[in-house]
MARSEMAR-609741 format. One record per residue (C-alpha): residue in one letter; residue number from 1; x, y, z. Coordinates in Angstrom, 3 decimals. Example, Ala and Ser with C-alpha at 12.3 -4.5 7.8 and 13.67 -1.06 7.14 Angstrom:
<nodes>
+-----+-----+----------+----------+----------+
| res |   n |        u |        v |        w |
+-----+-----+----------+----------+----------+
|   a |   1 |   12.300 |   -4.500 |    7.800 |
|   s |   2 |   13.670 |   -1.060 |    7.140 |
+-----+-----+----------+----------+----------+
</nodes>
This chain:
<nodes>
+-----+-----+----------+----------+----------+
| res |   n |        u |        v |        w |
+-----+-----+----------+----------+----------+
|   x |   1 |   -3.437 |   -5.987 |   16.519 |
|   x |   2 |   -0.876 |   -7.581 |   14.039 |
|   x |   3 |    1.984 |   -7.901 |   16.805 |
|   x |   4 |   -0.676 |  -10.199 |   18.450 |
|   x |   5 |   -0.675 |  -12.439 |   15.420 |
|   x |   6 |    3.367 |  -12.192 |   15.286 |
|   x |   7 |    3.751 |  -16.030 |   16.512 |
|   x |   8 |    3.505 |  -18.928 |   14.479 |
|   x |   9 |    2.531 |  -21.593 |   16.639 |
|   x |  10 |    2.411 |  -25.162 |   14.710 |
|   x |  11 |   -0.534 |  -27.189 |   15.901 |
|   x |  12 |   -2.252 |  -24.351 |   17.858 |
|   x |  13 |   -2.757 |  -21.145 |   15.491 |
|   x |  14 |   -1.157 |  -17.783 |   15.035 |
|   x |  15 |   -0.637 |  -15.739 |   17.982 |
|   x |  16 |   -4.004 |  -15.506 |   19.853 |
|   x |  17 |   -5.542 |  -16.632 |   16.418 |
|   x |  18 |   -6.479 |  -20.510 |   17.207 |
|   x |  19 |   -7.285 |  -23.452 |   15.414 |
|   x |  20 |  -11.129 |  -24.257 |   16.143 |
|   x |  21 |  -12.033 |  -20.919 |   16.022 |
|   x |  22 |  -15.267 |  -20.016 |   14.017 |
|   x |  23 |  -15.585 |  -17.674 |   11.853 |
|   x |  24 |  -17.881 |  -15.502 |   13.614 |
|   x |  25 |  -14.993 |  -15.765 |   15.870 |
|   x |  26 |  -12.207 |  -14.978 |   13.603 |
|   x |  27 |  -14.205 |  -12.004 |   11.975 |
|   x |  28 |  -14.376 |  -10.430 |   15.900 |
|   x |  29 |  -10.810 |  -10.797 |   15.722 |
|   x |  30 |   -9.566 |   -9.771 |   12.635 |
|   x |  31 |  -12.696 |   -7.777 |   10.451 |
|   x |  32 |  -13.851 |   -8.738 |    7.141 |
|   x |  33 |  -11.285 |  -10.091 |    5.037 |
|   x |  34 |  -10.425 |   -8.538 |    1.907 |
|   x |  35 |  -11.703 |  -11.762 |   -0.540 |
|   x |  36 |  -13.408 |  -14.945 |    0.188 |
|   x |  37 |  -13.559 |  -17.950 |   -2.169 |
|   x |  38 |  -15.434 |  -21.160 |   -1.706 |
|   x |  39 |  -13.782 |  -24.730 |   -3.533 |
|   x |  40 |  -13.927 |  -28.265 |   -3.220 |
|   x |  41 |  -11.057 |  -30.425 |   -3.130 |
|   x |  42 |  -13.471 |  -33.337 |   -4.393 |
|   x |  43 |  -16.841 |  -34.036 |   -5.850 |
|   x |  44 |  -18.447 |  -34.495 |   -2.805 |
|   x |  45 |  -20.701 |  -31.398 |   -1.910 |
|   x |  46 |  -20.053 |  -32.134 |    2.271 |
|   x |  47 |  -16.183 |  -30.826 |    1.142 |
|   x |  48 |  -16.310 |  -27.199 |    0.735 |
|   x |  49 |  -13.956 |  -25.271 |    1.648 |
|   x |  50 |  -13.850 |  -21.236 |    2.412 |
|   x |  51 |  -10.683 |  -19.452 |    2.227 |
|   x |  52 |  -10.284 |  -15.740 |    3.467 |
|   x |  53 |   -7.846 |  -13.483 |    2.161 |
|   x |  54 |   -6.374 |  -10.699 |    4.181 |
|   x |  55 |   -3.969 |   -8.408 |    2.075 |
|   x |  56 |   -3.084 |   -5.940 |    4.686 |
|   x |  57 |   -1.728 |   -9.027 |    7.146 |
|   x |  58 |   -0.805 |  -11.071 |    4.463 |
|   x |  59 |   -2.507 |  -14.017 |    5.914 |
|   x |  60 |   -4.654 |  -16.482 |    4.299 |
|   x |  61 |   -7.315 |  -18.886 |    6.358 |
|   x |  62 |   -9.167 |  -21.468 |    5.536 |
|   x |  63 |  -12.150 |  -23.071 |    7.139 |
|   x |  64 |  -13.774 |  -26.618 |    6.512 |
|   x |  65 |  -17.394 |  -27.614 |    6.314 |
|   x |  66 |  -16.647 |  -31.368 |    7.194 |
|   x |  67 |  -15.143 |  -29.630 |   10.538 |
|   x |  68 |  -18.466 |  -27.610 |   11.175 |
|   x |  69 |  -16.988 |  -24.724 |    9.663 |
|   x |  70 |  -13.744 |  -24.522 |   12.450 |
|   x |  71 |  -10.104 |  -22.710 |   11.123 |
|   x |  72 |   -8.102 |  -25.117 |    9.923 |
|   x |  73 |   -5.788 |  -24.288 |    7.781 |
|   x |  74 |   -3.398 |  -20.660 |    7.975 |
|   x |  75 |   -1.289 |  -19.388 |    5.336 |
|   x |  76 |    1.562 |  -16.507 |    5.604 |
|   x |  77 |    3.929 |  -14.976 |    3.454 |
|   x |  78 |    5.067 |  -12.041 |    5.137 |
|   x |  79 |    8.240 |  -11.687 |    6.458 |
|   x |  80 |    6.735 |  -10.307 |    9.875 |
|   x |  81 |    6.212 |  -13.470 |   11.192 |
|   x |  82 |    8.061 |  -15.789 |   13.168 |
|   x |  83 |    8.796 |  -19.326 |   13.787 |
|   x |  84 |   10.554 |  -19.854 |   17.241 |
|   x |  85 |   11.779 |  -15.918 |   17.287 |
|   x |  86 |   13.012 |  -16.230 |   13.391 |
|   x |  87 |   11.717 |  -14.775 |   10.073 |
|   x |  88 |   11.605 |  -17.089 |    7.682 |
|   x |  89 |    9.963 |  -15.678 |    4.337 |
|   x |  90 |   12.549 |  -14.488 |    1.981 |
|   x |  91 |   15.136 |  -17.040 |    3.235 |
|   x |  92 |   16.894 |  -19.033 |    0.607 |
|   x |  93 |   16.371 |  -22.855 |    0.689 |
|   x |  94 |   20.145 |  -24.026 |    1.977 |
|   x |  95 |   19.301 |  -21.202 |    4.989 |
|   x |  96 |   15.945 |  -22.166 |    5.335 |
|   x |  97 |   17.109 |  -25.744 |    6.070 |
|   x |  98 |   19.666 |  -25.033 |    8.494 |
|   x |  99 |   17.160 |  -22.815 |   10.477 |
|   x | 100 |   14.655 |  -25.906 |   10.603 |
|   x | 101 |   17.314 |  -27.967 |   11.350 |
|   x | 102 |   18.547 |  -26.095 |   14.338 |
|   x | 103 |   14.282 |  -25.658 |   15.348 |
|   x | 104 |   13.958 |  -29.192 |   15.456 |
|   x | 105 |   10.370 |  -29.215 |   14.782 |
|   x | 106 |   10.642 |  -32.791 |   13.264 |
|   x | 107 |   11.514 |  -35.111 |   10.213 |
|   x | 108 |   12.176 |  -32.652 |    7.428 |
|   x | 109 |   10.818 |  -33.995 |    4.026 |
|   x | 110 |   11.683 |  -31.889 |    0.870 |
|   x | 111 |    9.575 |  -32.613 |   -2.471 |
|   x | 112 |    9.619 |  -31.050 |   -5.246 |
|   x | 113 |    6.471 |  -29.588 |   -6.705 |
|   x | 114 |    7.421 |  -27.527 |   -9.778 |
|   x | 115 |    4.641 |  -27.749 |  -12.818 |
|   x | 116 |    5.154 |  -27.746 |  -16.112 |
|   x | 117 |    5.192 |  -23.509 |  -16.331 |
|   x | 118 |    8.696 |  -23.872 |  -15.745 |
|   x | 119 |    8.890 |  -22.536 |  -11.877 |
|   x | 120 |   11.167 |  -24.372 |   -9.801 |
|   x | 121 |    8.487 |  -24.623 |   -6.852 |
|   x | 122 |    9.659 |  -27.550 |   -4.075 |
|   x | 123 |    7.624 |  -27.792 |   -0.104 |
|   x | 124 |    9.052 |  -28.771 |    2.808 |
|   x | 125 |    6.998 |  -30.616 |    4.849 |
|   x | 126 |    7.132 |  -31.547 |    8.476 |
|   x | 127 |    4.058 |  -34.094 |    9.197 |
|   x | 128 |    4.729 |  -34.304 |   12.746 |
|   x | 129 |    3.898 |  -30.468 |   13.195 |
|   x | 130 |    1.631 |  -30.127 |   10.327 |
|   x | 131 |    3.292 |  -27.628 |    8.612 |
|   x | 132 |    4.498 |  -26.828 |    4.961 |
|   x | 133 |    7.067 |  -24.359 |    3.465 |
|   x | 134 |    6.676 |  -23.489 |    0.106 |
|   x | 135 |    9.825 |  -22.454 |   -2.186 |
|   x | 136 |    9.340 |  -21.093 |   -5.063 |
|   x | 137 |   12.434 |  -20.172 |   -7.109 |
|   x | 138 |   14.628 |  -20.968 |   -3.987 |
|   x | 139 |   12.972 |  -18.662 |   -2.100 |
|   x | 140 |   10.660 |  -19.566 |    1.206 |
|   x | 141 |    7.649 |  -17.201 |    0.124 |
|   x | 142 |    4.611 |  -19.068 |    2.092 |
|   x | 143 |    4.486 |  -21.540 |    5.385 |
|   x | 144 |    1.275 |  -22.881 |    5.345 |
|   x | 145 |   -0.512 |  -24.941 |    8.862 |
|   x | 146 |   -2.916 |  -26.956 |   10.550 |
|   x | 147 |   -3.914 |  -28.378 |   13.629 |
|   x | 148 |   -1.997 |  -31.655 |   14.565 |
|   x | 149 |   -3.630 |  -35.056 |   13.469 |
|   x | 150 |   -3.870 |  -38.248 |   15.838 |
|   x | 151 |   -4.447 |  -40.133 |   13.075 |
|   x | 152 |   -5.537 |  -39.868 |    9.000 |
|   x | 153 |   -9.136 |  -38.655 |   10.679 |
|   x | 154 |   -8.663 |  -37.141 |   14.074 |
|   x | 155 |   -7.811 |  -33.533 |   14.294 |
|   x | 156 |   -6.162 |  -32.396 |   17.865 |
|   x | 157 |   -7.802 |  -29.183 |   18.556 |
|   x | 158 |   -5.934 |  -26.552 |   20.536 |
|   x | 159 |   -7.222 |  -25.847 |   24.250 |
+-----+-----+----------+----------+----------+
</nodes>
Protein backbone atom coordinates (compact mmCIF):
# COMPACT_ATOMS: atom_id res chain seq x y z
CA UNK A 1 0.00 0.00 0.00
CA UNK A 2 2.74 2.70 0.66
CA UNK A 3 4.36 2.31 -2.96
CA UNK A 4 0.82 3.49 -4.03
CA UNK A 5 1.24 6.68 -2.07
CA UNK A 6 5.03 6.99 -3.48
CA UNK A 7 4.01 10.11 -5.85
CA UNK A 8 3.71 13.51 -4.85
CA UNK A 9 1.45 15.04 -7.14
CA UNK A 10 1.06 19.02 -6.49
CA UNK A 11 -2.52 20.09 -6.97
CA UNK A 12 -4.01 16.54 -7.14
CA UNK A 13 -2.88 14.41 -3.92
CA UNK A 14 -0.42 11.68 -3.15
CA UNK A 15 -0.40 8.76 -5.30
CA UNK A 16 -4.01 7.44 -5.52
CA UNK A 17 -4.58 9.57 -2.27
CA UNK A 18 -6.67 12.73 -3.75
CA UNK A 19 -7.56 16.01 -2.76
CA UNK A 20 -11.50 16.01 -2.11
CA UNK A 21 -11.44 12.87 -0.65
CA UNK A 22 -13.50 12.40 2.64
CA UNK A 23 -12.49 11.01 5.35
CA UNK A 24 -14.61 8.08 5.38
CA UNK A 25 -12.78 7.83 2.20
CA UNK A 26 -9.31 8.29 3.30
CA UNK A 27 -9.84 5.92 6.40
CA UNK A 28 -10.88 2.99 3.53
CA UNK A 29 -7.67 3.82 2.16
CA UNK A 30 -5.27 4.18 4.66
CA UNK A 31 -6.90 2.78 8.39
CA UNK A 32 -7.11 4.76 11.43
CA UNK A 33 -4.43 7.10 11.84
CA UNK A 34 -2.23 6.95 14.68
CA UNK A 35 -3.41 10.67 16.35
CA UNK A 36 -6.00 13.12 15.43
CA UNK A 37 -6.13 16.74 16.64
CA UNK A 38 -8.80 19.30 16.02
CA UNK A 39 -7.60 23.46 15.88
CA UNK A 40 -8.73 26.58 14.60
CA UNK A 41 -6.70 28.88 12.74
CA UNK A 42 -9.22 31.74 13.92
CA UNK A 43 -11.99 32.51 16.31
CA UNK A 44 -14.56 31.60 14.16
CA UNK A 45 -16.12 28.15 15.20
CA UNK A 46 -17.09 27.34 11.10
CA UNK A 47 -12.86 27.03 10.94
CA UNK A 48 -11.93 23.83 12.43
CA UNK A 49 -9.59 22.01 11.29
CA UNK A 50 -8.73 18.02 11.79
CA UNK A 51 -5.33 16.84 11.24
CA UNK A 52 -4.43 13.01 11.11
CA UNK A 53 -1.22 11.71 11.96
CA UNK A 54 0.17 8.58 10.46
CA UNK A 55 3.63 7.55 12.03
CA UNK A 56 4.20 4.41 10.15
CA UNK A 57 3.85 6.50 6.55
CA UNK A 58 5.05 9.49 7.90
CA UNK A 59 2.28 11.45 6.43
CA UNK A 60 0.23 14.06 7.94
CA UNK A 61 -3.47 15.18 6.49
CA UNK A 62 -5.54 17.64 7.16
CA UNK A 63 -9.19 18.15 6.47
CA UNK A 64 -11.36 21.45 6.59
CA UNK A 65 -14.84 22.00 7.89
CA UNK A 66 -15.40 25.22 5.71
CA UNK A 67 -14.69 22.55 2.73
CA UNK A 68 -17.41 20.05 4.10
CA UNK A 69 -14.84 18.14 5.69
CA UNK A 70 -12.74 17.31 2.05
CA UNK A 71 -8.54 16.58 2.31
CA UNK A 72 -6.93 19.49 1.83
CA UNK A 73 -3.91 19.81 3.03
CA UNK A 74 -0.88 16.69 3.00
CA UNK A 75 2.22 16.76 4.84
CA UNK A 76 5.46 14.36 4.35
CA UNK A 77 8.70 14.04 5.74
CA UNK A 78 9.93 10.85 4.71
CA UNK A 79 12.48 10.42 2.41
CA UNK A 80 10.34 7.69 0.45
CA UNK A 81 8.63 10.04 -1.43
CA UNK A 82 9.08 11.66 -4.57
CA UNK A 83 8.66 14.78 -6.46
CA UNK A 84 8.99 14.19 -10.31
CA UNK A 85 11.09 10.70 -9.66
CA UNK A 86 13.41 12.59 -6.86
CA UNK A 87 13.68 12.33 -3.03
CA UNK A 88 13.78 15.34 -1.60
CA UNK A 89 13.73 15.09 2.38
CA UNK A 90 17.16 15.19 3.76
CA UNK A 91 18.46 17.38 0.88
CA UNK A 92 20.41 20.41 1.87
CA UNK A 93 18.94 23.83 0.86
CA UNK A 94 21.66 24.89 -2.10
CA UNK A 95 20.62 21.06 -3.54
CA UNK A 96 17.21 21.41 -2.80
CA UNK A 97 17.12 24.57 -4.97
CA UNK A 98 18.84 23.32 -7.87
CA UNK A 99 16.47 20.24 -7.94
CA UNK A 100 13.37 22.73 -7.99
CA UNK A 101 15.02 24.67 -10.30
CA UNK A 102 15.64 21.98 -12.82
CA UNK A 103 11.54 20.69 -11.88
CA UNK A 104 10.31 23.86 -12.91
CA UNK A 105 7.26 23.69 -10.91
CA UNK A 106 7.10 27.58 -10.78
CA UNK A 107 8.31 30.96 -9.17
CA UNK A 108 10.44 29.82 -6.27
CA UNK A 109 9.98 32.16 -3.18
CA UNK A 110 12.33 31.50 -0.15
CA UNK A 111 11.32 33.16 3.36
CA UNK A 112 12.66 32.76 6.22
CA UNK A 113 10.64 31.58 9.17
CA UNK A 114 13.04 30.94 12.08
CA UNK A 115 11.44 31.94 15.76
CA UNK A 116 12.99 33.23 18.41
CA UNK A 117 14.17 29.42 19.86
CA UNK A 118 17.07 29.96 17.86
CA UNK A 119 16.32 27.31 14.82
CA UNK A 120 17.25 28.50 11.57
CA UNK A 121 13.78 27.31 9.99
CA UNK A 122 13.20 29.11 6.24
CA UNK A 123 9.99 27.60 3.52
CA UNK A 124 10.09 27.59 0.14
CA UNK A 125 7.09 28.28 -1.38
CA UNK A 126 5.79 27.80 -4.86
CA UNK A 127 2.11 29.50 -5.03
CA UNK A 128 1.50 28.45 -8.44
CA UNK A 129 1.57 24.65 -7.35
CA UNK A 130 0.53 25.13 -3.86
CA UNK A 131 3.24 23.67 -2.28
CA UNK A 132 5.73 24.45 0.65
CA UNK A 133 9.18 23.05 1.67
CA UNK A 134 10.15 23.45 5.01
CA UNK A 135 14.03 23.74 6.06
CA UNK A 136 14.87 23.50 9.16
CA UNK A 137 18.59 23.79 9.99
CA UNK A 138 19.36 23.63 6.17
CA UNK A 139 17.82 20.60 5.88
CA UNK A 140 14.41 19.92 3.65
CA UNK A 141 12.62 17.78 6.49
CA UNK A 142 8.74 18.39 5.42
CA UNK A 143 6.92 19.42 1.87
CA UNK A 144 3.67 20.28 2.77
CA UNK A 145 0.37 20.65 -0.19
CA UNK A 146 -2.88 21.58 -1.31
CA UNK A 147 -5.15 21.62 -4.02
CA UNK A 148 -4.54 24.51 -6.57
CA UNK A 149 -6.53 27.85 -5.99
CA UNK A 150 -8.33 29.88 -8.91
CA UNK A 151 -8.43 32.57 -6.85
CA UNK A 152 -8.03 33.71 -2.80
CA UNK A 153 -11.55 31.53 -2.47
CA UNK A 154 -11.84 28.93 -5.15
CA UNK A 155 -10.23 25.64 -4.60
CA UNK A 156 -9.60 23.46 -8.01
CA UNK A 157 -10.51 20.05 -7.00
CA UNK A 158 -8.79 17.11 -8.67
CA UNK A 159 -11.00 14.92 -11.17
Amino acid sequence: MKKALKDIKPGFGLGNLKFGMTRAEVKLMLGEPSFIDKYSHSDSEDDITESWEYDELELSISFDEEEDWKLIMISVNSSFYELEGISLIGLKEKKLLKELEAINLGKINLEDSSEYDGQDQQVIEIDEKSINFWINDGVLDEIQWSPLFLDDDTIVWPK
